[in-house]
C-alpha positions as CSV (number, residue, x, y, z in Angstrom):
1,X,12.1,-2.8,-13.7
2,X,9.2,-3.6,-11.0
3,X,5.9,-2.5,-11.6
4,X,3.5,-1.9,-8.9
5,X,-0.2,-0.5,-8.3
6,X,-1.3,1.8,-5.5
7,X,-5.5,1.5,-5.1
8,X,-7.2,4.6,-4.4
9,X,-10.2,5.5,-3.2
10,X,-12.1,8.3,-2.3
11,X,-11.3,9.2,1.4
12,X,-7.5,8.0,0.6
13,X,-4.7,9.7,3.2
14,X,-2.7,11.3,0.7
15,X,0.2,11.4,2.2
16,X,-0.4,7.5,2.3
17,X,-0.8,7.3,-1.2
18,X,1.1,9.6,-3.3
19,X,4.4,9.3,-0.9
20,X,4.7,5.6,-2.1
21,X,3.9,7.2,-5.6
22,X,6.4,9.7,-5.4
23,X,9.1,7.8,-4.0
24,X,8.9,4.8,-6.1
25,X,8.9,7.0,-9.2
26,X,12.3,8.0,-7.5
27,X,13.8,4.6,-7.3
28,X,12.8,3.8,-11.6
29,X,9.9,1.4,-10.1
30,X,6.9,1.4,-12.6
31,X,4.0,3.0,-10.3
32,X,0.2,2.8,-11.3
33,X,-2.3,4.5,-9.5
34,X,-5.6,2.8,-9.9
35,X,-8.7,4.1,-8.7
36,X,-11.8,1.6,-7.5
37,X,-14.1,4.0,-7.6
38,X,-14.5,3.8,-11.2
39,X,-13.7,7.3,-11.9
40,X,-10.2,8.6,-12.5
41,X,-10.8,11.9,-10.1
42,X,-10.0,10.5,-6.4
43,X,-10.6,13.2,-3.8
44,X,-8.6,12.6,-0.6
45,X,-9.0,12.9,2.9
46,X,-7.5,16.0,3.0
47,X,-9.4,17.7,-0.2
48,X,-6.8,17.0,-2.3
49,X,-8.1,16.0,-5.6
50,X,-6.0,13.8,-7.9
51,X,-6.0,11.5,-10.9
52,X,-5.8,7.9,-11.0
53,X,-3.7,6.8,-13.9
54,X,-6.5,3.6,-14.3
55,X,-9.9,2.3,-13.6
56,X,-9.7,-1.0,-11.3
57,X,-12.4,-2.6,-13.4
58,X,-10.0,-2.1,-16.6
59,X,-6.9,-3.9,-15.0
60,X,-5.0,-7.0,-15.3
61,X,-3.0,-7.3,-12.0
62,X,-1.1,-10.3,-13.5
63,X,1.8,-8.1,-14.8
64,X,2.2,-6.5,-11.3
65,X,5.4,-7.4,-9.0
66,X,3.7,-5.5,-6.1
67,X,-0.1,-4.2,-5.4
68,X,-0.2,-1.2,-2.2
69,X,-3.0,-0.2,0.1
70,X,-2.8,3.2,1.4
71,X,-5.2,4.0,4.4
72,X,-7.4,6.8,5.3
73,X,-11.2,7.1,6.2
74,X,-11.9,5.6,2.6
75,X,-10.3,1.9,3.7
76,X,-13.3,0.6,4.6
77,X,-15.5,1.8,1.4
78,X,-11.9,0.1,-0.6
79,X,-12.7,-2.9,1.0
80,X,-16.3,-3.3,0.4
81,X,-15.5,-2.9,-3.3
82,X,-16.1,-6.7,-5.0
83,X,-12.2,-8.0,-5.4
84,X,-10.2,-5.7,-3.6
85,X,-9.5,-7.7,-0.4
86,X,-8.9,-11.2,-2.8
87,X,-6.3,-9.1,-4.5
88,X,-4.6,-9.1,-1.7
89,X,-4.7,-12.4,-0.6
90,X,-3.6,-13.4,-4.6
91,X,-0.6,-10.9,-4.3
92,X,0.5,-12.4,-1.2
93,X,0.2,-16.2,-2.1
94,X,1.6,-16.1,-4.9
95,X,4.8,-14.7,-3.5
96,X,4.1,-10.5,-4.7
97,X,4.4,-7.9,-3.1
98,X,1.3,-6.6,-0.7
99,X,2.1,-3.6,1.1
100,X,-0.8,-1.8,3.0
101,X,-0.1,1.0,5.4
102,X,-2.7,3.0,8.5
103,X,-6.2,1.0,7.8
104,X,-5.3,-0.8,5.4
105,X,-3.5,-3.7,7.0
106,X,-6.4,-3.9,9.3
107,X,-9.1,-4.3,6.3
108,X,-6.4,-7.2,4.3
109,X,-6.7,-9.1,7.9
110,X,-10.2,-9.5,8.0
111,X,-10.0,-12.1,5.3
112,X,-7.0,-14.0,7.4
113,X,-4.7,-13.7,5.6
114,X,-2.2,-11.8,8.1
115,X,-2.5,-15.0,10.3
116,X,1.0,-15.3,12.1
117,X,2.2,-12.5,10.0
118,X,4.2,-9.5,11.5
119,X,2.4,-6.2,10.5
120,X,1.9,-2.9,12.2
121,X,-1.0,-0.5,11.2
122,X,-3.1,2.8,12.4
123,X,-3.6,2.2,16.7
124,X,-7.3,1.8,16.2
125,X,-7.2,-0.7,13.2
126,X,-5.1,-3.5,14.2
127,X,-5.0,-6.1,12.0
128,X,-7.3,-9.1,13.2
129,X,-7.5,-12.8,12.2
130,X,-4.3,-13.6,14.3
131,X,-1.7,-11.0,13.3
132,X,1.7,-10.3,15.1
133,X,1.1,-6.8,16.4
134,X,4.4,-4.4,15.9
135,X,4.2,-0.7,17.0
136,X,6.7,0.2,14.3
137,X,6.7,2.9,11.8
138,X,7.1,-0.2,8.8
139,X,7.8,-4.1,8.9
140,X,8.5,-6.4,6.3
141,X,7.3,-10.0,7.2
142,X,8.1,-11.9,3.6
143,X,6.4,-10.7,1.0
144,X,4.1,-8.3,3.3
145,X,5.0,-4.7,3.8
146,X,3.1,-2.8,6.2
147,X,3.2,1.1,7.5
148,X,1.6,2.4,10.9
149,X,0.0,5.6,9.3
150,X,0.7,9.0,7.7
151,X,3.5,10.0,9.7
152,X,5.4,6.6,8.7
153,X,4.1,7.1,4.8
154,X,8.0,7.7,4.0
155,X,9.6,4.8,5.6
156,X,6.7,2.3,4.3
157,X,7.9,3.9,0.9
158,X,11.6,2.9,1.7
159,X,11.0,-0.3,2.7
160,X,8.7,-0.8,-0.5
161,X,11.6,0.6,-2.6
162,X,14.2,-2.4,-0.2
163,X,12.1,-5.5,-0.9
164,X,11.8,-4.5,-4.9
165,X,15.3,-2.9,-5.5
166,X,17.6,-3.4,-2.5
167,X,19.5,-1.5,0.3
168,X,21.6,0.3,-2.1
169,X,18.7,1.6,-4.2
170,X,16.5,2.2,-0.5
171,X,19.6,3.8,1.0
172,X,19.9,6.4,-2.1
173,X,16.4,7.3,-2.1
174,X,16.8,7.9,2.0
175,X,19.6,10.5,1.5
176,X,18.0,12.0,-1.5
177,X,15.1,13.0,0.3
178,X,17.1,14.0,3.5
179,X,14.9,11.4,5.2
């Protein structure tokens, strides 16, 4: 079974977050939300107020097949917390999973690591550093999963749920959920 942790932070799109959450749950992938605040209690963009089930400072990330950055006005807070953007780069060099969706893809970038890499992301976040601009709603470059923003939250989930369990498993979690 794949394991995988969504970061949260305060400001988090919910929709962003807990979509990936729910629909990984679906597909028997081991899902971890882990808030960076350093408080379980995330409140999201929306007012919606949620539990983390860890602490960042209390992980090892070592034992993780995928790491996920949802998006929302709380990115940039995310990415200003010590570690959080080298995560990324780790997850993605060493061949893991790093799916980020909305602003997220455009905070990963700023450390280069999106260099010549397809991605999408939220219209006024584009990924810098020499990304491959798509407009759409999720792409899959590799190892890197990206989402445009809330309104593509369940097809970034899908294509999470392809690159760690396959078509069959994506395609029965599509029909499930009348996508």
């Amino acid at each position: 079974m794949s394991k995988i942790a969504v970061l949260c932070n305060d400001g988090v799109e919910e929709i962003e977050c807990l979509t990936v959450v729910d629909f990984c749950r679906r597909a028997g992938i081991e899902v971890i939300t882990v808030s960076v605040t350093g408080k379980r209690q995330i409140m999201g963009a929306h007012q919606i107020v949620f539990h983390a089930d860890e602490v960042y400072a209390d992980m090892n990330f070592d034992e993780f097949d995928g790491i996920v950055y949802p998006g929302g006005p709380g990115t940039g807070a995310m990415g200003e917390k010590p570690g959080v953007k080298e995560l990324a780069q780790k997850f993605l060099n060493n061949g893991k999973m790093l799916a980020a969706i909305c602003a997220a893809p455009g905070m990963i970038s700023e450390t280069g690591i999106l260099k010549e890499k397809h991605a999408t992301g939220y219209p006024g976040c584009k990924p810098k550093g020499g990304a491959i601009w798509s407009e759409d709603a999720a792409v899959v470059d590799g190892n890197l999963v990206t989402g445009k923003g809330p309104g593509a939250a369940a097809e970034f989930a899908i294509e999470i749920i392809r690159y760690l369990t396959g078509d069959i498993k994506a395609e029965q979690i599509r029909t499930s959920t009348m996508m």
